[in-house]
KETORMI-893526 format. One line per 4 residues: their letters; for each residue z, x negated, y of C-alpha. Coordinates in Angstrom, 2 decimals. Example, Ala and Ser with C-alpha at 12.3 -4.5 7.8 and 13.67 -1.06 7.14 Angstrom:
as) 7.80 -12.30 -4.50; 7.14 -13.67 -1.06
END
This chain:
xxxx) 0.00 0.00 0.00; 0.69 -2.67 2.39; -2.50 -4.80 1.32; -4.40 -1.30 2.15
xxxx) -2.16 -1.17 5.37; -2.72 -4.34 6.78; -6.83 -5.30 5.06; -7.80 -1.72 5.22
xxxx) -11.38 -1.41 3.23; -14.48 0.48 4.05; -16.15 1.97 1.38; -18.17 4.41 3.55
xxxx) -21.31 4.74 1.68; -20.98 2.02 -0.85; -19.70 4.00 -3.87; -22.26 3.46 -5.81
xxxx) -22.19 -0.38 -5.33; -18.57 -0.21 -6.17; -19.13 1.47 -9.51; -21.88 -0.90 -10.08
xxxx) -20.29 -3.54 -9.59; -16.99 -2.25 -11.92; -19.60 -1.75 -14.88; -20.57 -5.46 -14.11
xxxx) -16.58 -6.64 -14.61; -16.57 -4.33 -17.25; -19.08 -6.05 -19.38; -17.56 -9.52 -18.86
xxxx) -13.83 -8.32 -19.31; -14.65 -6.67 -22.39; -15.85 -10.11 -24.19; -12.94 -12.72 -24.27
xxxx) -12.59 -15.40 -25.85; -8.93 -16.11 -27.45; -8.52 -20.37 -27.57; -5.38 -21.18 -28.47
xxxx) -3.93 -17.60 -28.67; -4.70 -17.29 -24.70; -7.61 -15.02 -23.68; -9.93 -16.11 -21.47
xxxx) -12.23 -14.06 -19.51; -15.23 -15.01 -16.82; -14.30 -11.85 -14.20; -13.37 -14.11 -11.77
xxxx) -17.23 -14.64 -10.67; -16.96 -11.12 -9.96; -13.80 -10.23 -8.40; -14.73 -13.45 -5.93
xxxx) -18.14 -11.17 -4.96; -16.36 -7.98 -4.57; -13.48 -9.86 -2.01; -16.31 -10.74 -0.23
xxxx) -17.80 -8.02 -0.09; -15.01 -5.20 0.12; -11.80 -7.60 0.67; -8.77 -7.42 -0.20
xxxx) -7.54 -4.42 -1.56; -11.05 -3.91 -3.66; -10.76 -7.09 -5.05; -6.81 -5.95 -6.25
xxxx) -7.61 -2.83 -7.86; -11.05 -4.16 -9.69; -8.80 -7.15 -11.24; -6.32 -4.69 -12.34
xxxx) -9.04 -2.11 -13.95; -10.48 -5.58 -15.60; -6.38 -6.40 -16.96; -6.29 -3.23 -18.10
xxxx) -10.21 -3.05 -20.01; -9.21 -6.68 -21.58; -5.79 -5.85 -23.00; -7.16 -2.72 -24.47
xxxx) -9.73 -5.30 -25.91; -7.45 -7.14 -27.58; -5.63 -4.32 -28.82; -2.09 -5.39 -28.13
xxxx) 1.14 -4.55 -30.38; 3.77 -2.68 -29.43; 5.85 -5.40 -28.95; 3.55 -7.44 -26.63
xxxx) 3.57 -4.15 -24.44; 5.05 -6.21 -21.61; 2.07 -8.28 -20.83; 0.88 -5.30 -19.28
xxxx) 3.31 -4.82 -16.50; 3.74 -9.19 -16.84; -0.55 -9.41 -16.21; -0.85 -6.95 -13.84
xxxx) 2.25 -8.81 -11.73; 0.52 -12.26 -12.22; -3.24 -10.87 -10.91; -1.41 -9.16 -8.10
xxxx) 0.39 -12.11 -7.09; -2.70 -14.61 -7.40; -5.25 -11.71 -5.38; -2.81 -11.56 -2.46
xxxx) -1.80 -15.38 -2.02; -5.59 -16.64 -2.60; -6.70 -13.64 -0.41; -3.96 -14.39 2.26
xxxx) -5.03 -18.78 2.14; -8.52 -17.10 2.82; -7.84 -15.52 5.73; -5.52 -18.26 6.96
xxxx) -8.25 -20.59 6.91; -10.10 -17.94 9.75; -12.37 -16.27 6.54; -13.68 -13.15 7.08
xxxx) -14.95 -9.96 4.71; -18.99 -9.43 4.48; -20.12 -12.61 6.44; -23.34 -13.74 6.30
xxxx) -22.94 -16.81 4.89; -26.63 -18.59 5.25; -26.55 -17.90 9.12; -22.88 -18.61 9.20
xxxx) -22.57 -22.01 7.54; -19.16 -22.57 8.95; -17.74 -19.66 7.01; -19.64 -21.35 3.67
xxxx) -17.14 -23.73 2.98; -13.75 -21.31 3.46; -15.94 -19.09 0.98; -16.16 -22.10 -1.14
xxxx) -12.67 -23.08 -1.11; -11.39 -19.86 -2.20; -12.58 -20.13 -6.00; -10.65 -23.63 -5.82
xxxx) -7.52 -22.00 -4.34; -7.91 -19.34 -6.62; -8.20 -21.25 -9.73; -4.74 -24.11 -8.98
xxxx) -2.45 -21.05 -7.98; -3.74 -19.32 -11.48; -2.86 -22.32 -13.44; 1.06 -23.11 -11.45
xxxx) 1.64 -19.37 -11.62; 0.44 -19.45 -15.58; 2.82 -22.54 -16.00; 6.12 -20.98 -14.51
xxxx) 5.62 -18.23 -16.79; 5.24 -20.11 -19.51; 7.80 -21.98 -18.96; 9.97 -19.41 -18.14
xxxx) 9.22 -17.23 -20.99; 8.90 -19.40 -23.62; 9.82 -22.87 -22.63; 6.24 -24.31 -23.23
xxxx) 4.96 -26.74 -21.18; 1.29 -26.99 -20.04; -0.96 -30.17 -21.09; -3.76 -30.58 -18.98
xxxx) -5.30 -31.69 -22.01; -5.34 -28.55 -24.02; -8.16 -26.79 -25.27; -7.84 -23.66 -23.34
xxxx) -7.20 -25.41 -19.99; -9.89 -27.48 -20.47; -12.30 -24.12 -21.41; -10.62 -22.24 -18.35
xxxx) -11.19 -25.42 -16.09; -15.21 -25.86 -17.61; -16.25 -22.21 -17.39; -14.15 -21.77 -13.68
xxxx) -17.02 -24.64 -12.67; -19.75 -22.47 -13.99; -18.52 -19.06 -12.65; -17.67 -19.63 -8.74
xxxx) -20.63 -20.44 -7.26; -22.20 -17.81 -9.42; -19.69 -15.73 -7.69; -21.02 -17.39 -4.22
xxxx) -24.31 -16.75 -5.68; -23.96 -13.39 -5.96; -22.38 -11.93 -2.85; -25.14 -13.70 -1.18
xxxx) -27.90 -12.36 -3.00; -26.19 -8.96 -2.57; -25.97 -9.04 0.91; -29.65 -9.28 1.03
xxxx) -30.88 -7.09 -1.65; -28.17 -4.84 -2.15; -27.31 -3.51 -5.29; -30.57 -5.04 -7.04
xxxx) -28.29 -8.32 -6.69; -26.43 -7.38 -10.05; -29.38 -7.06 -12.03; -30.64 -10.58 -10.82
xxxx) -27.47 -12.37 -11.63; -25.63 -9.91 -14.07; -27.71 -9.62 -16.57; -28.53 -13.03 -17.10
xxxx) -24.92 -14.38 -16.71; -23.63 -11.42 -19.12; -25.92 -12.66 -21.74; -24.11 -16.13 -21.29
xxxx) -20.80 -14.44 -21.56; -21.88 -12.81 -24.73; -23.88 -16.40 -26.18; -20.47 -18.16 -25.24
xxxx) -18.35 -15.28 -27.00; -20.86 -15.87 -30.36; -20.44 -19.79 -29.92; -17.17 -19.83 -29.90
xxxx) -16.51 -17.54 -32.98; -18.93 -19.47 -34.55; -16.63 -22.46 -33.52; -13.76 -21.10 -34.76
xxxx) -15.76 -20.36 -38.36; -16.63 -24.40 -38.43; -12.74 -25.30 -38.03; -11.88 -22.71 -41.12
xxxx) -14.56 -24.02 -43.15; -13.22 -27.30 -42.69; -9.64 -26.40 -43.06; -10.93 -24.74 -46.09
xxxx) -13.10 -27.57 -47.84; -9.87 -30.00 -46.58; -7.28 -27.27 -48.81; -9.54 -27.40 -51.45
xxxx) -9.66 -31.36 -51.76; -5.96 -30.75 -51.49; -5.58 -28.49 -54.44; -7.59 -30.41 -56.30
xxxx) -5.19 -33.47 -56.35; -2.44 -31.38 -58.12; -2.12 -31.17 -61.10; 0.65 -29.03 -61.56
xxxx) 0.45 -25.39 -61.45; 3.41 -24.13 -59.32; 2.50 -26.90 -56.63; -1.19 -25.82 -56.64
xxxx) -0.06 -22.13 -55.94; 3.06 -23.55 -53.36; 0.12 -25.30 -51.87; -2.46 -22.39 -51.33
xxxx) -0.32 -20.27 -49.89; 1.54 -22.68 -47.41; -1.89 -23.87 -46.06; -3.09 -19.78 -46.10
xxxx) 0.11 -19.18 -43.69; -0.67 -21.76 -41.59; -4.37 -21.04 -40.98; -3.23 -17.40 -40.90
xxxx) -0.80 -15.37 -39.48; 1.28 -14.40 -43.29; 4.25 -12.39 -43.44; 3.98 -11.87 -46.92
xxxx) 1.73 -13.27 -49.72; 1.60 -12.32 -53.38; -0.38 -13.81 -56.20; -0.91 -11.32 -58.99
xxxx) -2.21 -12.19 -62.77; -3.85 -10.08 -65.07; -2.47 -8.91 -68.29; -3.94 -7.34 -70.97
xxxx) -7.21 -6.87 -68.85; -6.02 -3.73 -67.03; -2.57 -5.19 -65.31; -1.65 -7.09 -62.86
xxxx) 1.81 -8.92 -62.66; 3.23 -11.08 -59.58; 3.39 -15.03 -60.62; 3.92 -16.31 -57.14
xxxx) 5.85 -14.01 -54.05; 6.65 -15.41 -51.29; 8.03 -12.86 -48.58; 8.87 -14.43 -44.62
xxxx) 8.30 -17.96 -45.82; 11.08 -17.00 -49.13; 10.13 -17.33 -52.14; 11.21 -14.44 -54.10
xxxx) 11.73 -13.45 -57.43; 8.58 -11.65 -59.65; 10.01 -8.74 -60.72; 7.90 -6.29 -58.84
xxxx) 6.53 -3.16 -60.78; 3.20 -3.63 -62.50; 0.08 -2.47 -60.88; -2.79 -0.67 -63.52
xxxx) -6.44 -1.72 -62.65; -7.84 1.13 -60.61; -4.45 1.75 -58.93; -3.18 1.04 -55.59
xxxx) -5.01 -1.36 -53.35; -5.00 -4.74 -55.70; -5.72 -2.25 -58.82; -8.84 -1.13 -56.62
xxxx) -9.61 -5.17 -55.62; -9.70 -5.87 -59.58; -11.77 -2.53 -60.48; -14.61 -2.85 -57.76
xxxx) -14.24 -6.83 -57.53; -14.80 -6.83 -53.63; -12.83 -8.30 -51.44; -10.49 -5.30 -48.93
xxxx) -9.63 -5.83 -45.45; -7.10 -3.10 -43.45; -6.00 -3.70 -39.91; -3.03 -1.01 -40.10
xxxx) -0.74 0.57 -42.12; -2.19 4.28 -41.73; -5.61 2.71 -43.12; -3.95 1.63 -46.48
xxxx) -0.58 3.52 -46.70; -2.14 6.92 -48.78; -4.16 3.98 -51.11; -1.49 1.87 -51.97
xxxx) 1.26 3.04 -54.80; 2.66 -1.01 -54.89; 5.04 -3.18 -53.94; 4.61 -3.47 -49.91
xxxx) 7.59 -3.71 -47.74; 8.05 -1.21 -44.87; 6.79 -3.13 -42.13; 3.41 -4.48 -43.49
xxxx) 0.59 -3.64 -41.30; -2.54 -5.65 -41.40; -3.59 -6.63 -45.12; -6.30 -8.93 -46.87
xxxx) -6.78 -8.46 -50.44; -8.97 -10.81 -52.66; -10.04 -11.16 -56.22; -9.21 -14.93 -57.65
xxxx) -12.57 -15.42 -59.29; -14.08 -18.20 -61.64; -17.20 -18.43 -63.29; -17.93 -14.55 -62.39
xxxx) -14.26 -13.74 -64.03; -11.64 -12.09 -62.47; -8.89 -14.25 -62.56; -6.29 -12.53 -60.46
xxxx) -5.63 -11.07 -57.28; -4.20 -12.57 -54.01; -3.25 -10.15 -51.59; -1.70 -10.94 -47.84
xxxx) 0.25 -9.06 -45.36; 1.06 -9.40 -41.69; 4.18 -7.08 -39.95; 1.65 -7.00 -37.23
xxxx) -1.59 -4.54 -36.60; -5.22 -6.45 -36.34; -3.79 -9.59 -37.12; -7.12 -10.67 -39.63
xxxx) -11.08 -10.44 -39.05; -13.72 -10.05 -41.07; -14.13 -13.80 -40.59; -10.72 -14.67 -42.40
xxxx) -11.49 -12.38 -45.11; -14.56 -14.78 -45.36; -12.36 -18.16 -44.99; -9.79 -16.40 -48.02
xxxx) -12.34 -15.20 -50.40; -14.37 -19.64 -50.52; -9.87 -20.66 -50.79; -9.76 -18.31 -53.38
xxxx) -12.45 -19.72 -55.34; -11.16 -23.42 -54.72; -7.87 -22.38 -56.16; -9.25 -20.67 -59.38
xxxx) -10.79 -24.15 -59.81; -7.89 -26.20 -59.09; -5.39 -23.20 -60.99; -8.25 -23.90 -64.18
xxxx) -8.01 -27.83 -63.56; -4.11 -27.94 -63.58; -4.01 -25.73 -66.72; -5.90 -27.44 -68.61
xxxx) -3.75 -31.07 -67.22; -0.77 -29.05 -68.64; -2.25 -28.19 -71.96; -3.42 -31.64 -72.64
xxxx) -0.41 -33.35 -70.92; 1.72 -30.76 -73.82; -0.55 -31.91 -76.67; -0.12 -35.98 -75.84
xxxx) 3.59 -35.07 -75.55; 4.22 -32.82 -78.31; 4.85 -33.08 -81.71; 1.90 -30.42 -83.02
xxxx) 4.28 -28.84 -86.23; 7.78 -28.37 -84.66; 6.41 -28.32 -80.65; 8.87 -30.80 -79.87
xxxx) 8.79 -33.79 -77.84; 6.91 -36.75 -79.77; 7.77 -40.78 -80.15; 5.57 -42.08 -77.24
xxxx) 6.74 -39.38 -74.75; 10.59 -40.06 -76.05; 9.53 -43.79 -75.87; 8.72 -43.51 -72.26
xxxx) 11.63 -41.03 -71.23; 14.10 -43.61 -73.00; 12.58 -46.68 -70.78; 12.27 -44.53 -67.92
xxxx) 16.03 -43.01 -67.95; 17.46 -46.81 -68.88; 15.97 -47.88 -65.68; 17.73 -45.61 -63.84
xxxx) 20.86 -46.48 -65.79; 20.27 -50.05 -64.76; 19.25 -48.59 -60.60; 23.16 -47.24 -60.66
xxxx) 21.82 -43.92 -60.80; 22.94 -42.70 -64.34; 26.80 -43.97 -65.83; 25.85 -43.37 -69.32
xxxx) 22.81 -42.93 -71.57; 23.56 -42.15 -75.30; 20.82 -41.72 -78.27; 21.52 -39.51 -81.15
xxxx) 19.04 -40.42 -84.29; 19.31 -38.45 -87.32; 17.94 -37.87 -90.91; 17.25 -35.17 -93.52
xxxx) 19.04 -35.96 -96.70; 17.20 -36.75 -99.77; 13.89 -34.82 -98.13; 11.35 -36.24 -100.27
xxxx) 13.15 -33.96 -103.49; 12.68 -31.23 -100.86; 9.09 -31.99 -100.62; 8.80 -32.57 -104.49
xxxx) 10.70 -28.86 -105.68; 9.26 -26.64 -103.12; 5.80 -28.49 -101.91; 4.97 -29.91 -98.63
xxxx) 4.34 -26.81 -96.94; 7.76 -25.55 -97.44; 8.82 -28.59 -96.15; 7.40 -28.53 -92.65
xxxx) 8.77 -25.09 -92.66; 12.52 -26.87 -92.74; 10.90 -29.42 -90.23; 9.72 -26.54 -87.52
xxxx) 13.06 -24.59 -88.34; 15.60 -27.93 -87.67; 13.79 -28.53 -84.70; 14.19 -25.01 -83.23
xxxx) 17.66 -25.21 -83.84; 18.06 -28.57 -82.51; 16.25 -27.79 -79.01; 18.37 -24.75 -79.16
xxxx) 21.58 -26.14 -79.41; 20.98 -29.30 -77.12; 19.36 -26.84 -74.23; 19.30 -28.92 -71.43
xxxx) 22.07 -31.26 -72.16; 19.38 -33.93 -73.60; 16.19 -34.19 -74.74; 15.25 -33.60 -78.24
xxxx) 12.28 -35.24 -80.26; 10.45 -35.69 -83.65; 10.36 -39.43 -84.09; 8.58 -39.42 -87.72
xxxx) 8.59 -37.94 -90.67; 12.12 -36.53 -90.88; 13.89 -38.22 -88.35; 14.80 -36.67 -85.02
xxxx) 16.22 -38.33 -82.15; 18.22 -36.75 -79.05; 18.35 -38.63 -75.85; 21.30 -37.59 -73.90
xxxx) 21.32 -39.04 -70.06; 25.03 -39.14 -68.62; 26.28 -38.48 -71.45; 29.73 -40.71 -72.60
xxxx) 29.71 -41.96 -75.87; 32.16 -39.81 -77.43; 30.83 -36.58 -76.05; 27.67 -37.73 -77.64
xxxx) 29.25 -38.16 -81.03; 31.38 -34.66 -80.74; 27.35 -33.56 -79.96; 26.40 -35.13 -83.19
xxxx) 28.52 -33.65 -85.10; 27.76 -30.47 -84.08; 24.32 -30.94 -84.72; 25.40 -32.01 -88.28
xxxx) 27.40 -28.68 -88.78; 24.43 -27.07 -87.80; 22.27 -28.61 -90.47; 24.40 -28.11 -92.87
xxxx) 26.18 -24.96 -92.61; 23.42 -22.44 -92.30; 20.84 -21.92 -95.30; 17.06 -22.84 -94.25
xxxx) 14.75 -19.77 -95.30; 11.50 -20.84 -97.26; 8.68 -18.52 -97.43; 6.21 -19.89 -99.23
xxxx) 6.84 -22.12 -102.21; 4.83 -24.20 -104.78; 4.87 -21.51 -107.35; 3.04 -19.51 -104.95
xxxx) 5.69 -16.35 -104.79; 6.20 -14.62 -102.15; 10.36 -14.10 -101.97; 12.04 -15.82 -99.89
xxxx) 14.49 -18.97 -100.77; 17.17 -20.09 -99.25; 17.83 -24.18 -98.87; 20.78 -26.26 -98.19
xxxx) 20.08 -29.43 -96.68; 21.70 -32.29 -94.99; 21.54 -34.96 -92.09; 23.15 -38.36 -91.89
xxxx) 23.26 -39.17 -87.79; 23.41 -42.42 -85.97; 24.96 -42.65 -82.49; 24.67 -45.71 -79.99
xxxx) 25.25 -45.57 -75.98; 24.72 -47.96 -72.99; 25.66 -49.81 -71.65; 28.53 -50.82 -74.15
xxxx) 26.27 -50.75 -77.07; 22.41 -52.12 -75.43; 21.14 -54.08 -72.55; 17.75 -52.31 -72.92
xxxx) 15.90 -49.60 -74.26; 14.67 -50.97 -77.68; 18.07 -52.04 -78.44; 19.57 -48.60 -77.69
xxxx) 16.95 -47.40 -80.22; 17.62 -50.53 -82.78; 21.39 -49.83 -82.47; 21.36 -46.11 -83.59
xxxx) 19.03 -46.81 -86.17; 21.71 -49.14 -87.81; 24.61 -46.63 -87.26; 22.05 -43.96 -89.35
xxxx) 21.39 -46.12 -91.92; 24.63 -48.60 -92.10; 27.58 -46.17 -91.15; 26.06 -42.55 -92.11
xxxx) 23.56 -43.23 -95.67; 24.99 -46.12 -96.90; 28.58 -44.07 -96.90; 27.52 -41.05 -98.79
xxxx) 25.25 -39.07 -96.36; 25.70 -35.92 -94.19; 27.66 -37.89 -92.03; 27.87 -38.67 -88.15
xxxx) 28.29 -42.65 -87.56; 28.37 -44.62 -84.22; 27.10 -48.23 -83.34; 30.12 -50.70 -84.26
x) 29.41 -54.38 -82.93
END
């Protein structure tokens, strides 16, 4: 009221030119570009024109209609709601100082400026005294909102300060050219410079593309490198939250071809436990993803609330959902969540779907590591550990006993009594039945107090880390009790009948510990060899016998 007070306009007869030149700003407000979460947007060419032109108070109310066309643009949430009342402050405050410098420095409204040259250069410093108090007044409320400070070296200062260059004198430009041909003036230089606003718009999108298909290819390589299939899936979806805005992330497997299970949840940066309902194929949004096999992209909860019947939390708004799929194979589903409305385009869903297919190879590539990596280590009748993997786990832990890290290390090494008459009465098949059974019972009872392991033939050996020697030897003799108090169940015998027979059998057990008993590994081994054989067989069998120097 005061600017209209004190500048007062005169629109008498120049409505139409008005609401021309509002479509103009329309246009270029309409078609931001976002750089580093701050939208920027080339109106400033034609706000400059209309001050000119109209002064002051025009030039207010057309960069308020253009605050108002851009924020519906970007479709702000609820709680951003304040940048509306914040923007329309700012723009206020930066028309009326740069507006009140002009006419400080003697400028005047709807000069000619060709047969006024004097005026040329106050017209010409406006843009420039526009532009610093946009960036100071930008930078207190940065600050003052949320404590960032402003490097002249980042990318959207540097975009502001490059298209600012362009845009003024094509404001200049402009209020020249309309004060001699009138209205005709925004068809010479709109049209043209709204076409660059929309080539610039398409550039930069097609910018931001380039930097996710790098950050893509660069996750891949990434993924790749593992070899272990929790860190691939840790990895994929830490570098997913960082390229995108991820409130909550689930990656589902498929079961029984129609059912899909959560493997991997990971809800506000938490990982969570899977024990979310089963979704059917066909049902609910990621049933629908694995029916159809196409990719589903929802920018609100009303868009996917009456399709979903899964898991979602309450405040999940904007959704991606993507098959996981290797050669042409539905693997599994991954399906993200933001708490906020429009937080993915159609170009994410793009960037997700080429990650997805990187991680089904590197998901495929770390299985099959695993698999192999078991077969090398395992003993393929009983599934337990074998001698080279207990070989290097019993060099491995004595370094760390040497390092200070471990106090104690203790080996158990035992032996089936008198197997070979086992073998002989009820054949060799009924014999690696006893094998697989002892060694589910031993890996049962020893848990994760030690490690368990076929050595050969019939001996087993149990490596316990931080383990004392006499709590090893109480061990042992539990594992002896176990042996020998319990029947073993054969199922097929030599005769070829089918009942069952039951089989006592016996263990004689060697203990030895370090340091007290070894200085390294192969003497550890050596040493509970000769307490098997020397204080366990040699005295009668089914017997537990430590390492005696």
């Amino acid at each position: 009221m005061l600017t209209y007070h004190f500048y007062p306009p005169d629109f008498s007869g120049q409505g139409i030119s008005l609401f021309a030149f509002f479509i103009l700003m329309f246009f270029v407000s309409s078609m931001p570009m976002v750089i580093n979460n701050t939208p920027i947007f080339l109106i400033q060419w034609v706000t400059m024109a209309v001050f000119l032109t109209f002064g002051l108070f025009a030039e207010m109310i057309m960069v308020q209609l253009g605050i108002l066309v851009l924020l519906l643009r970007l479709k702000i949430q609820k709680d951003q709601l304040f940048r509306l009342p914040l923007n329309s402050l700012l723009f206020f405050t930066l028309s009326l100082l740069s507006g009140l410098a002009y006419f400080a420095m003697g400028g005047k409204i709807g000069v000619d400026l060709i047969e006024n040259p004097q005026y040329f250069w106050i017209a010409a410093a406006y843009p420039i005294i526009h532009f610093t108090l946009n960036q100071v007044l930008i930078s207190v409320i940065q600050a003052a909102l949320y404590g960032r400070k402003i490097s002249f070296l980042e990318k959207d200062l540097i975009w502001e300060t490059v298209t600012s260059l362009i845009t003024f004198p094509i404001g200049l430009i402009l209020y020249i050219l309309y004060s001699e041909v009138g209205i005709l003036a925004l068809l010479f230089v709109g049209v043209p410079f709204v076409s660059l606003s929309i080539i610039l718009h398409l550039y930069y999108s097609s910018e931001k593309v380039i930097d996710y298909l790098q950050k893509a290819a660069d996750i891949g390589h990434q993924m790749a490198e593992r070899l272990d299939v929790n860190e691939v899936m840790e990895l994929f979806i830490l570098k997913l939250s960082e390229m995108l805005p991820v409130d909550y992330a689930y990656i589902l497997d498929i079961k029984d071809n129609d059912e899909l299970h959560s493997i991997y949840r990971i809800e506000h940066g938490q990982i969570k436990p899977n024990d979310l309902k089963p979704t059917k194929k066909s049902e609910g949004i990621s049933g629908l993803v694995l029916g159809t096999r196409k990719s589903a992209l929802f920018h609100s909860r009303k868009k996917w609330k009456g399709i979903a019947k899964e898991f979602l939390p309450e405040d999940a708004e904007s959704l991606i959902c993507v098959p996981i799929v290797r050669s042409n194979e539905v693997l599994g589903i991954l399906l993200l969540s933001s708490a906020k409305k429009r937080s993915y385009e159609k170009s994410q869903l793009m960037i997700v779907d080429i990650l997805c297919s990187h991680f089904a190879i590197a998901i495929e590539n770390a299985k099959h590591y695993e698999e192999t990596k078991a077969k090398s280590e395992r003993c393929a009748l009983t599934k337990l550990f074998n001698y080279r993997y207990m070989e290097a786990k019993l060099n491995e832990e004595f370094s760390r006993l040497q390092n200070g890290e471990r106090e104690f290390l203790s080996l158990i090494i035992l032996d089936i009594d008198h197997f070979k008459k086992v073998n002989d009465t009820y054949g060799h098949q009924s014999g690696n039945e006893i094998l697989c059974e002892l060694a589910g019972r031993l890996a049962n009872l020893i848990d994760e107090a030690g490690i368990a392991a076929r050595y050969g033939g019939e001996e087993f050996v149990v490596l316990m880390p931080d383990t004392s020697k006499e709590d090893t030897l109480a061990w042992a003799e539990l594992i002896r009790q176990t042996i020998a108090n319990r029947p073993f169940i054969l199922k097929q015998n030599i005769d070829g009948s089918s009942s069952s027979t039951k089989v006592y059998i016996t263990a004689s057990i060697g203990v030895a510990a370090a340091p007290e008993d070894a200085d390294d590994s192969l003497a550890l081994i050596r040493h509970a060899d000769r307490a098997l054989y020397v204080g366990a067989k040699r005295a009668g069998r089914n017997r537990v016998a430590e390492y005696v120097k």
